[in-house]
C-alpha positions, 0 to 999 in steps of 0.5 A: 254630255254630248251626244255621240251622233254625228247627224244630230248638231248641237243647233238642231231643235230636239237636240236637248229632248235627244240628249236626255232621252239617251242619257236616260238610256230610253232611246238609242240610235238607229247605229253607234254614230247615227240618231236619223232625227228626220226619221219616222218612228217604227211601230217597233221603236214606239213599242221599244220606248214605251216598254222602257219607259212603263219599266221605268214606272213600274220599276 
């Protein structure tokens, strides 16, 4: 599966960690064609992972 953002390359080093956090559908994109992978995380996004991946667990 490739992934849909165009900022984030198949060369770039977190591509695969991106790949499979997507594809397990515990991360999205900051919009449909852009990941902003230099970004900093937001408390809001943290929160967002961690409950996705807690539901996951507890799921």
């Amino acid at each position: 599966m490739r992934l849909p953002f165009a900022d984030v390359p198949a060369a770039h080093w977190a591509y695969e960690d991106i790949r499979l956090l997507y594809g397990l559908k515990l991360l999205e994109g900051k919009s449909d064609r852009q990941f902003a992978p230099g970004d900093k995380a937001s408390r809001a996004e943290m929160a967002v992972l961690l409950d996705r991946v807690l539901t996951r667990l507890n799921g």
